[in-house]
N, C-alpha and C positions, 0 to 999 in steps of 0.2 A: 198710214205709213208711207207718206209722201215725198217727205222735206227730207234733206242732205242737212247733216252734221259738217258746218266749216273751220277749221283751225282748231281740232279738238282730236282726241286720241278716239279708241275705239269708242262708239257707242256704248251707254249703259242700262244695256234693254237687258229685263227681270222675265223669270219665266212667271208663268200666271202661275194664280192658287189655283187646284185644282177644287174643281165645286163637288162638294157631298152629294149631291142629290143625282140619281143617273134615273133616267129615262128609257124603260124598254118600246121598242119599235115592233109593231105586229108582225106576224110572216108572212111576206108578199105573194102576191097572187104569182105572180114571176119570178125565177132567178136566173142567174147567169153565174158559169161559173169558168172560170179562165181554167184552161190545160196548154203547158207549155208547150212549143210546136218544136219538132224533133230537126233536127240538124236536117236528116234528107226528109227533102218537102213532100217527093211520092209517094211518102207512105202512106197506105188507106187508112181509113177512118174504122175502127170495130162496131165503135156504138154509131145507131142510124138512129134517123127521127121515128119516134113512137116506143123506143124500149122505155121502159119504166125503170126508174134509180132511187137508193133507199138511202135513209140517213146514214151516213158510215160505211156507208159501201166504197170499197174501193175499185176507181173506174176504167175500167179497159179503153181506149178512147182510140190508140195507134198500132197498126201492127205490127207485132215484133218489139212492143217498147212497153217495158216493164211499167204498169201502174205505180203512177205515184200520186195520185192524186184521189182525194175523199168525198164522194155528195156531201153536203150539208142538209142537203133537203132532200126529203119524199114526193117523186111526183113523174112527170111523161117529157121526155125531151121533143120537144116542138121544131127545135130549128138548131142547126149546125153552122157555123161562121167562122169565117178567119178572121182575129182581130189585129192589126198590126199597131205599137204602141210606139214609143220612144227610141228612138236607137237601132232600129232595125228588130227588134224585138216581138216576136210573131207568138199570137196564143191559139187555139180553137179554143170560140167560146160557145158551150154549150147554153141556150138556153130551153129551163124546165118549166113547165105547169105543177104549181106544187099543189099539195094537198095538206091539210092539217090535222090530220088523225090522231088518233092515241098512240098508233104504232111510232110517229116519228120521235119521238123521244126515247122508247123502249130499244131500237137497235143499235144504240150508238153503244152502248156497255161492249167492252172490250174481252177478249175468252182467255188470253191470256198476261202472265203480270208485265209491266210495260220494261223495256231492256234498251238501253242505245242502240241496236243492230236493231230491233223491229220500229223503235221511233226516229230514227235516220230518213230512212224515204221519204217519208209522211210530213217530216218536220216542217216543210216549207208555208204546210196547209192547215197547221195550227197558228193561232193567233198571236202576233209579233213575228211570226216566221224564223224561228229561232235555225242557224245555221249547226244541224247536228253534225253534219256529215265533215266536218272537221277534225274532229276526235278520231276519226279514224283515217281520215288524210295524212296528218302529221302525229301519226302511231307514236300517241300516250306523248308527244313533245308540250303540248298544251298545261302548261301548268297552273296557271290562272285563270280564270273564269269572273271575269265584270258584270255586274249587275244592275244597269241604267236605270235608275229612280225618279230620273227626270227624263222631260222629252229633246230629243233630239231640233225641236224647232219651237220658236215661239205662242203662245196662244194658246198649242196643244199641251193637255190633258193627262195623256193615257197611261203613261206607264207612270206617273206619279198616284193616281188614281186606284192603280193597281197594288201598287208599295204601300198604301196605305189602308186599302179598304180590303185586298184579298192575301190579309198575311197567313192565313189558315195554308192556303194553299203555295205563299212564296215559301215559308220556312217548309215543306214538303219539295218543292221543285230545290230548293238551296241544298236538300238531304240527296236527291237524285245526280246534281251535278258533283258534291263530296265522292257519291262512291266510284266516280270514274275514273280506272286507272289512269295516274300519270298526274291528277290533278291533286294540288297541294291547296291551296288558297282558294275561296270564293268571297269577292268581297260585293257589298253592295254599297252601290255611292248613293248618298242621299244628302239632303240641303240640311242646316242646323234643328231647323223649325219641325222636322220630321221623324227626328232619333227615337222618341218615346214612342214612334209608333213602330222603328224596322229594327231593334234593337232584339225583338226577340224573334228574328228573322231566320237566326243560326245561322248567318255570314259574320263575314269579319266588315266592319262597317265603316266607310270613310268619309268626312263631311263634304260636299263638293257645294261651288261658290257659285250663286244662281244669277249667274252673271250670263248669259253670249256670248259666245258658242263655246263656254268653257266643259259643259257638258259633251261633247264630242269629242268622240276614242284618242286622237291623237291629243288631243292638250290633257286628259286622265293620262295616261302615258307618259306624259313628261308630268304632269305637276302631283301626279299621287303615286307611280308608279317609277317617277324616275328613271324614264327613258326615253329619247326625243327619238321619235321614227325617221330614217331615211326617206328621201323622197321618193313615191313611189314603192314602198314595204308597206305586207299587212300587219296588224297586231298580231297573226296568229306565225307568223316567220319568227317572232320574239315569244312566242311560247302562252299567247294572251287571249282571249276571246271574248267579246262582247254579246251579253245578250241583253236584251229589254226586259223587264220587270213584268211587263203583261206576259211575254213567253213564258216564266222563270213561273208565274202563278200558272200557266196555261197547261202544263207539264205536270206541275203538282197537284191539280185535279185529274190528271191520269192517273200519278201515282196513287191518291189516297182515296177515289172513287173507280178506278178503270173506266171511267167514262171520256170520250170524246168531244172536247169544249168545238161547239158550233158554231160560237156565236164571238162577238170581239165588242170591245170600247170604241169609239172615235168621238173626236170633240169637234163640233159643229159651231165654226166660225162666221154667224150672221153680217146682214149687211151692215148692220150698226155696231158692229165690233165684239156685242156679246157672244157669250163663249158657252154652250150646252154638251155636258157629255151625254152620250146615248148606247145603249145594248143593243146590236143588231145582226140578226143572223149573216152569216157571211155567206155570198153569194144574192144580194139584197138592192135591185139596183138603187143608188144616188137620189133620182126622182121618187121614191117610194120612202124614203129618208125625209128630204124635203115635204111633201105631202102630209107624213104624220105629223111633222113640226109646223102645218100651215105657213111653210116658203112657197114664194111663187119666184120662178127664175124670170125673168125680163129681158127680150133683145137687148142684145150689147153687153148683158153683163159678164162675169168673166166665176170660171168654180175651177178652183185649186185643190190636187190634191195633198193634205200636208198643211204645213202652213204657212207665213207668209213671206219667207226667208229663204225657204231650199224647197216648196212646193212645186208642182207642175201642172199647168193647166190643161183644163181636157175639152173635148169639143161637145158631150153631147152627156145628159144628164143618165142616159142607161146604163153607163160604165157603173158594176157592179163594185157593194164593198170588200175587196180582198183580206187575206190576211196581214197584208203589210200597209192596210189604209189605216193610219189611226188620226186622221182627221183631213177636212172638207171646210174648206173657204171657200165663201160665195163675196164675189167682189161687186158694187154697185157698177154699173156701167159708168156714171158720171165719178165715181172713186180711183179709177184703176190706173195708176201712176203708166206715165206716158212713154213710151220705148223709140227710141229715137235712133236715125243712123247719122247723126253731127260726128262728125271729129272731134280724138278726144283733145283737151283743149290743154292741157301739161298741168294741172294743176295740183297733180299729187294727193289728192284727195282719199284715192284707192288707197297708196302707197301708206298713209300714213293710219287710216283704219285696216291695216291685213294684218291679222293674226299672225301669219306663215311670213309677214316679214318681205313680200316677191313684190320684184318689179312689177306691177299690175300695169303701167301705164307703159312700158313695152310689149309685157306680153300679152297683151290686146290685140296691137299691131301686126305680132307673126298670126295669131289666131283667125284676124279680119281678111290677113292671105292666104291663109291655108297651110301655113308653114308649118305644122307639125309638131316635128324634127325641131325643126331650130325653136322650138317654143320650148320643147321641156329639155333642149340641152342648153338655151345662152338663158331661160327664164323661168327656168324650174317649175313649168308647169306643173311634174305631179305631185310638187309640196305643197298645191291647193287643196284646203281641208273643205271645201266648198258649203263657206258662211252663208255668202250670198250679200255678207258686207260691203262688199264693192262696188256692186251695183244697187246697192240701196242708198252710199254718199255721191254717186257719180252725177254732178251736175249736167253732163250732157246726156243723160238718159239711156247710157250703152248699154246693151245687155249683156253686161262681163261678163254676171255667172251661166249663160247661158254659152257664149262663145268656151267657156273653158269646160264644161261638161259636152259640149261636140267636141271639142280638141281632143278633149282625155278619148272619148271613143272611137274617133278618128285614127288617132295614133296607134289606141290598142287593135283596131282592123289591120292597117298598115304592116305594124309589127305581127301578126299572127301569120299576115299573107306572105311574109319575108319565113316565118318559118317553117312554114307550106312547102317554101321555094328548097329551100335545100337538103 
């Protein structure tokens, strides 16, 4: 995915089929598992190296900060770290020596039946990372509930995978999201080719066009939903919510087994393009992924997490698989499209493949200065639904979508520290 599209409207890139066959991954000698790091940085650490942590246990990590977070695995924490990610974005990451006993299966069963107030917390560290805590943010205003049957990026897999092969457990998670007060509608969108399989889902079911990036919240909103978001509004300000299909199954094996799903999909995007889905306990690092599939990583090459549109790249193969990884591109050194700081050269290229319609070819320029402010007031920044379209036709090799994901978080520091202020 090299070449630029010239004199032509958007691209018309198809989401993959998703492949039958999944692949489970053993359970690693190691895990790692991210905890979010709290607003005040001094807070001490509960858990030290040497405790021992059980499948399902919920884990005390920070003092004074309510657990929210779940082992995956059985086994002795070795080492405590701070990981800092994207954005200012800070985790402690625990890493465990696991063990593989009989027990770790047997404690994940849950003691009592599963309720939105007790699956709220936890939500983040189930599989799709479904955002519960919303239903009770905007008290019963959520009237709809989406059901993403496709993936959000190209190449990946996952949650069409799930729409198809774990409908036991979606028409049970589609039962869970019905009895929520407030909520009228759950629909699940899925491609024409797929009806026979989500039809007996028990959602109300919409076809969606397996076109780029027509799958993403804001164009469902306006082209099934009939509502064009302001820039900068979430879907749930309109009374809306998105979840993924892997969550929506992830949920319905709590409800119909009370058991705790430990494990997740992600679709493994090889050097040569092929596409592998795989089961992997979460908390599993990357390099132990690769390993069982016989990848070897090579100086210079480049691993994405996500896929090859809106992914992010990481520097080192241990970063663990989370609940929101649902797939991993390994880029060949000699493949990996070349990032360039040229000017941009007027040529509208952006302008003419953007979804959102936005000056791309000025609002680069506030962006390359730091201007903010004047980016999402004269260039509409936050109507970028972030395709990643732009920088994939941009003949000068800019890194647009990367300047407009710093700008959007920029701005929103900016603005937080303005509200600090007064």
């Amino acid at each position: 995915m090299k070449r630029s599209f010239f004199g032509s409207a958007t691209p018309a890139f198809k989401y993959a089929v998703s492949p039958h066959k999944i692949e489970d991954i053993p359970m690693p000698e190691q895990a790692m598992l991210f905890v979010d790091q709290p607003k005040n940085r001094d807070r001490k650490y509960v858990i030290k190296i040497g405790d021992t942590v059980k499948t399902g246990q919920k884990l005390n990590v920070f003092d004074g900060v309510e657990a929210t977070t779940i082992s995956t695995v059985t086994g002795t924490v070795t080492d405590i770290q701070t990981y800092r990610s994207d954005y200012g974005q800070t985790y402690a990451a625990l890493t465990i020596k696991t063990v593989n006993d009989d027990m770790d299966e047997a404690i994940v069963a849950l003691t009592q039946a599963p309720a939105l107030n007790t699956l709220s917390p936890y939500s983040s560290n189930l599989p799709g990372a479904p955002n519960l805590s919303v239903f009770e943010q905007y008290a019963s205003a959520i009237h709809t509930v989406v059901i993403n049957g496709l993936d959000d990026d190209l190449l990946v897999s996952v949650n069409q995978w799930a729409a198809q092969y774990l409908t036991s457990n979606i028409k049970a998670g589609v039962g869970f999201f019905k009895d929520i007060p407030g909520v009228k509608r759950v629909i699940l969108t899925a491609p024409e080719r797929m009806l026979s399989v989500v039809n007996s889902s028990g959602a109300e079911i919409s076809v969606i066009e397996e076109i780029y990036p027509k799958v993403l919240p804001a164009f469902i909103m306006r082209d099934l939903l009939g509502t064009v978001l302001p820039a900068g509004d979430t879907t749930e300000k309109h009374g809306v919510t998105f979840i993924k299909a892997e969550a929506v199954a992830a949920i319905g094996q709590i409800v119909s087994t009370k058991t705790l799903p430990i494990s997740k999909v992600l679709t493994v995007v090889k050097r040569d393009g092929s596409c592998q889905n795989v089961r992997v306990r979460m908390g599993t690092p990357l390099k132990s992924v690769f390993d069982a599939l016989n990848i070897t990583t090579q100086t210079g090459d480049r691993i994405i997490l996500g896929g090859p549109m809106r992914g992010t790249a990481i520097y080192s193969e241990n970063i663990p698989v989370l609940a929101t990884t649902d797939g991993v591109t390994i880029q060949n050194a000699s493949d990996i499209p070349r990032v360039s700081t040229d000017p941009c050269t007027n040529c509208g290229e952006c302008i003419r493949v953007c979804p959102a319609d936005m000056p791309v070819n000025v609002l680069v320029r506030y962006l390359e200065n730091g201007l903010y402010q004047e980016a999402k007031d004269l260039c509409d920044l936050l109507s970028c639904v972030e395709c990643g379209l732009c920088s994939y036709v941009c003949p000068s090799k800019m890194p647009i979508f990367q300047y407009i994901k710093l700008g959007k978080y920029e701005l929103s520091q900016i603005e937080t520290a303005e509200e600090q202020d007064e």
